[in-house]
N, C-alpha and C positions, 0 to 999 in steps of 0.2 A: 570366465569360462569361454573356452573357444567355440563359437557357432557352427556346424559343421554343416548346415542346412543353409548357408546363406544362399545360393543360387537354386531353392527349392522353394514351391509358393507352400508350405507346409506349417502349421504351426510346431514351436520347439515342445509345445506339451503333446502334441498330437506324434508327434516324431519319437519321444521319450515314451509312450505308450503302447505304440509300435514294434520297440523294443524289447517292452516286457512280455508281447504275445509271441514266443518262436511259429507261433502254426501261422500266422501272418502271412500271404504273398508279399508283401512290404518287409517284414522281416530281413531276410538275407541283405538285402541293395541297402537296407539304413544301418543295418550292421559291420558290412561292408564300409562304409560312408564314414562308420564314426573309427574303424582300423586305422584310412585312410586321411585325416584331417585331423582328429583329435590327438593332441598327446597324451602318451597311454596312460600317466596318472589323470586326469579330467575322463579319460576313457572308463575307467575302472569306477571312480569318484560321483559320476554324472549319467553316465549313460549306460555302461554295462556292467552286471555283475564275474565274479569269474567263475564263478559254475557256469553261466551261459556262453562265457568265452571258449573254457576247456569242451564245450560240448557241441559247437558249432563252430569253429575254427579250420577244424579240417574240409569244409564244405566251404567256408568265404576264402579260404589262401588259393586258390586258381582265380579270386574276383581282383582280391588287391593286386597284383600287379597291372590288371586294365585300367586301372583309374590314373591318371596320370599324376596327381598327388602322394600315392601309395608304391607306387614301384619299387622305390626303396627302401619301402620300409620293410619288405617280405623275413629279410634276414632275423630282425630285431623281434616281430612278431613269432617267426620260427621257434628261436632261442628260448625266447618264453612260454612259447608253449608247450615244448620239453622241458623245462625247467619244472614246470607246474604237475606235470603226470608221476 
C-alpha cells in the first residue's frame, strides 16, 4: 500500500479516519493528498470510498493540480469522474 502521508507527522490510522469524517477541516487537504499520491485502485481500496469520491471531487479538482505530485493527474481523475455520474 502506498503511504501518502509520508512527509506528515500523522498517524496512517488517524489520516484514514480523517477521511471517513467529510465535515472534518482535515478532510478536503487528506483527500486531496490521497488523489494526489495514491494510485487510484489503493485510493478506492484503502482510503476512499466512491460515494465520497463522486460527492466531493468537484470541490478537491481546483486543489489537485497545486500539489506538485498531482498536476497530472487532473485529466484521469476528470474522466472518472464522468464516467461514474
Amino acid at each position: 500500500m502506498t503511504n501518502p502521508i509520508w512527509d506528515m507527522a500523522i498517524s496512517l490510522k488517524e489520516f484514514k479516519r480523517t477521511l471517513k469524517n467529510p465535515r472534518s477541516e482535515r478532510f478536503l487537504p487528506f483527500f486531496v493528498r490521497v488523489l494526489c499520491r495514491v494510485p487510484f485502485r489503493e485510493a478506492f481500496r484503502h482510503f476512499i470510498s466512491v460515494r465520497v469520491y463522486k460527492k466531493h471531487y468537484p470541490k478537491a479538482r481546483r486543489f489537485v493540480n497545486s500539489d506538485p505530485l498531482g498536476a497530472g493527474r487532473v485529466p484521469f481523475w476528470d474522466f472518472l469522474y464522468k464516467q461514474m455520474k
